[in-house]
C-alpha positions, 0 to 999 in steps of 0.5 A: 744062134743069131749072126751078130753085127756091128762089133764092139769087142772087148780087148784088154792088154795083159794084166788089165781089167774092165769092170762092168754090169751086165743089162742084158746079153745075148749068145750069137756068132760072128765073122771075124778077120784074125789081124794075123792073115788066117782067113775069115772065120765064124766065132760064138760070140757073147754079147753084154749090154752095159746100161747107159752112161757105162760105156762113154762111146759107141753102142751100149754093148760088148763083144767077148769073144774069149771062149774060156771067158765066155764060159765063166760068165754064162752061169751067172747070167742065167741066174735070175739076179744077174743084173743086180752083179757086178762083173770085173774081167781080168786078161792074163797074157795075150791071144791066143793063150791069153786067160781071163780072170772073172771076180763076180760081186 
């Protein structure tokens, strides 16, 4: 897997939800630094470009690190369709218990 840089990492509070198309997206690791003083570690990282205009700022893309998150969403992506989606993400509760809720269009 790729070593992935320049993070963009999705985060919802409790209850919210981002509705998103996918352009394209990449499977990767990264090294994050846990904001609760564990040290730094290497995670599976999944990477959503979202088309322009989607996202107002920064790079055209998304970070989920949620690996239960991550795994709800591979099957629709190695679909051949998947572009044609539309994908609302849902977080319930927060890290490291936090889950996530995938409606699929």
């Amino acid at each position: 897997m790729a070593l992935l840089i320049a993070a963009e990492i999705l985060e919802l509070a409790d209850g919210e939800s981002k509705a998103l198309h996918i352009a394209g997206w990449e499977l990767g690791e990264m090294d994050i630094t846990p904001r609760d003083g564990r040290p730094p570690r290497r995670i599976r990282v999944l990477r959503v470009k979202v088309p322009p205009g989607e996202k107002p700022a920064g790079p055209a893309y998304w970070d989920i690190t949620g690996q239960t998150l991550i795994e709800q969403l591979l099957p629709f992506l190695r679909q051949a369709n998947y572009q044609r989606l539309a994908f609302t993400i849902t977080k319930y509760g927060v890290a490291p218990k936090a889950r996530f809720g995938l409606k699929v269009e």
